[in-house]
Every structure is written in C-alpha cells, then in structure tokens.
N, C-alpha and C positions, 0 to 999 in steps of 0.2 A: 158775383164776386167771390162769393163762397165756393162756388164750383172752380174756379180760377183758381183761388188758393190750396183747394185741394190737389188741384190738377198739378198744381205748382208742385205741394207737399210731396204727391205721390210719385213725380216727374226726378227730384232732388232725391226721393228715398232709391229709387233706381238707380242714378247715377249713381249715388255712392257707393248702393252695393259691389253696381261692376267696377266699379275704380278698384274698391279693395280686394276685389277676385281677380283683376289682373297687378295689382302690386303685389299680392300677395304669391300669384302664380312667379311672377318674374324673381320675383325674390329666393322662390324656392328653386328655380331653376339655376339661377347665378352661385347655390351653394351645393347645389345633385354634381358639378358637372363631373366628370371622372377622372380619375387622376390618368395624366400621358406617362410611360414607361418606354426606355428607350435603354435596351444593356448598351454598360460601353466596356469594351475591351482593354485590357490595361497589359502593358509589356513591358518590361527593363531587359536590353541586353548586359550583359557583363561579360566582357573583353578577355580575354586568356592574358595572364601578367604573371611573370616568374622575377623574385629579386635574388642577388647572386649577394651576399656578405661576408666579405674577410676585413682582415687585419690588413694596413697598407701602411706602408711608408710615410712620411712626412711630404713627400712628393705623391702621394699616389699609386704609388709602384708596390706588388707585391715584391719583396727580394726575398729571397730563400739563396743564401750564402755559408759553406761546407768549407772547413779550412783540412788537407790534407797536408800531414806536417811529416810523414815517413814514409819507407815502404812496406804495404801489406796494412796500413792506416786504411780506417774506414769511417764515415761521418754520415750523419743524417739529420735533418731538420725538417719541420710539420708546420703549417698554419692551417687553423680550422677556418675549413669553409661551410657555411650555408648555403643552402637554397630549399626557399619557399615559393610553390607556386600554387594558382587557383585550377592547373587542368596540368596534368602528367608531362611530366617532362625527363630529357636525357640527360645527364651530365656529363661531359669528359675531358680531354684533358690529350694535349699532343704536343710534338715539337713545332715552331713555328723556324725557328734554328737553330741546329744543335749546338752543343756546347763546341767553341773553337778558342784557339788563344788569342787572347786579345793581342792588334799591333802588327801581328802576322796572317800571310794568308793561308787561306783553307788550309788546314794539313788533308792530305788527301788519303794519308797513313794512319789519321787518326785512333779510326777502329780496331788499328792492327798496334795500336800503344797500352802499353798496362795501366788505362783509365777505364772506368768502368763506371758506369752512371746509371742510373733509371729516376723517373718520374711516375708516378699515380698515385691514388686514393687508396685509403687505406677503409677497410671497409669494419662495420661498427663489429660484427659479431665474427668475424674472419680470422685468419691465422696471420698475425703481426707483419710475417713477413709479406705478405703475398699484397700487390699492389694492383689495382685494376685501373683501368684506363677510361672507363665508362659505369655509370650506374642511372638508376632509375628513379626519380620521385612522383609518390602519388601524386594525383588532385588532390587537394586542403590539406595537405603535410607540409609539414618544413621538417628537411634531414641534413645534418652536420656531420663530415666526416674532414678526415685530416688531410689535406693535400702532402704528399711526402717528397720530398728530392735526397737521394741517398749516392753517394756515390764512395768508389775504393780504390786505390792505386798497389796495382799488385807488385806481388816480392818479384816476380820473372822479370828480368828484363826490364828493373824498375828505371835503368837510368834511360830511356830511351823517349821517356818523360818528361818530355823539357817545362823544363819549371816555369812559371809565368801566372797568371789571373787567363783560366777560360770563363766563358761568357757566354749563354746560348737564353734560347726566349722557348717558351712555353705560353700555348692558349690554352683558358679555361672556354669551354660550350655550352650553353646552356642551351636545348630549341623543346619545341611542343613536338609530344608524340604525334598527334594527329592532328 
C-alpha cells in the first residue's frame, strides 16, 4: 500500500508538473503573438469650385444704368465683382446683345450713330481708363475688380440719336484654366 501511495504521489507530482508546463506554455504563447500591420491608403479628392460675387438687384439682376442728358455728355458706372476660386481661372466679360432701343427694331445704323458705349474690367493696378475684357485668377486667391459700363453721346451729329431707353445684355465667364 505504501508502494501504491507512492506510486500514486509520484504519478500526481508528474501530472502537475506537465499541466503547468503546458498552461504555462499556452499562456505564453496567446500573449508572444505578433502584432498584424496592414498600410491603408487614405485619399480625399477636392473638386475645382470658382464663386462669382457682386452686388445685384432686388430681383437678382445686375443693372448697370448711365443716364446721357446732352450732347458730348459722358457717364460711367462700376460694380465690384469678385471671384474666388480653388484652381486658376478666366474671367471675362462680352455682349450677349448689344445695346438697341427698346420698342424698336434693330437699328441697323446704329454703330454709325453718335452713341458710343464699352463694357470691361477695370484692372486694380492699370491706367483708369483702359478696360479689359478678360483677366486671370490664381488657385487660392480671390481678386475684385470693378465691372465698368461707360458710355458718350457725341457733339457730331448729335440729333441723329433718337432719344428713347437702349437696352442690351452682357455675360460675365468664369471657366477653369485647365
């Protein structure tokens, strides 16, 4: 019986050992394992977006209106415009229809009447008078210049200038350089 209980003793002193050399193995293993690494790639595009800002009407409408009261009379009028965009753009500025008299149709003579008109921008650092028709804004600028509509009715020939309200339309452009 003695040899039995020993056998027993020495039997259980084994088992335990290996128990706690494999809890202990496993244990150590579940905290060794190695970290996973995986890059991720990260992108945001951003859209090319130009805004155009003036002064407008109560309707919406820019008007730019010049009252010519004599002959050899000259008038001018300006609204600042902006434009801010995130990538180079054009700005410009053209007739969509010219100035005609309201009521009436086309004078076809017109050009050859003592009215005399122009439209452009007036540029910031430039000679007052001189108007451009087109200009340039960086990427990440915003540049304000003055849209101008100037017009004169000359002393030659002044009556041949039939009195009335003309009326004509003007687009402003804004597009992306590239």
């Amino acid at each position: 019986m003695r040899k039995t209980l020993g056998i027993i003793a020495v039997l259980t002193l084994i088992l335990g050992v290996a128990c706690g050399v494999v809890a202990a193995k496993t244990s150590q293993q579940a905290f060794s394992i190695k970290p996973i690494e995986q890059p991720v790639e990260l992108q945001v595009n951003v859209h090319k977006w130009a805004e155009l800002t003036t002064f407008t009407g109560s309707d919406g409408a820019i008007v730019m209106k010049l009252d010519l009261t004599e002959p050899g009379a000259h008038d001018e009028t300006f609204r600042p415009i902006t434009v801010a965009a995130n990538t180079e753009v054009t700005v410009s500025v053209k007739w969509s229809q010219p100035l005609s008299l309201v009521g009436d149709a086309a004078d076809p003579n017109l050009e050859k009447r003592p009215l005399r008109y122009e439209l452009g921008f007036r540029g910031s650092n430039a000679d007052l008078a001189v108007l451009n028709t087109e200009y340039t804004v960086g990427a990440g600028q915003s540049d304000t210049r003055e849209l101008v509509f100037r017009a004169w009715w000359e002393s030659d020939n002044w009556y041949q200038l039939l009195a009335g309200e003309y009326r004509g339309t003007a687009t402003i452009t804004v597009s992306a350089v590239k």
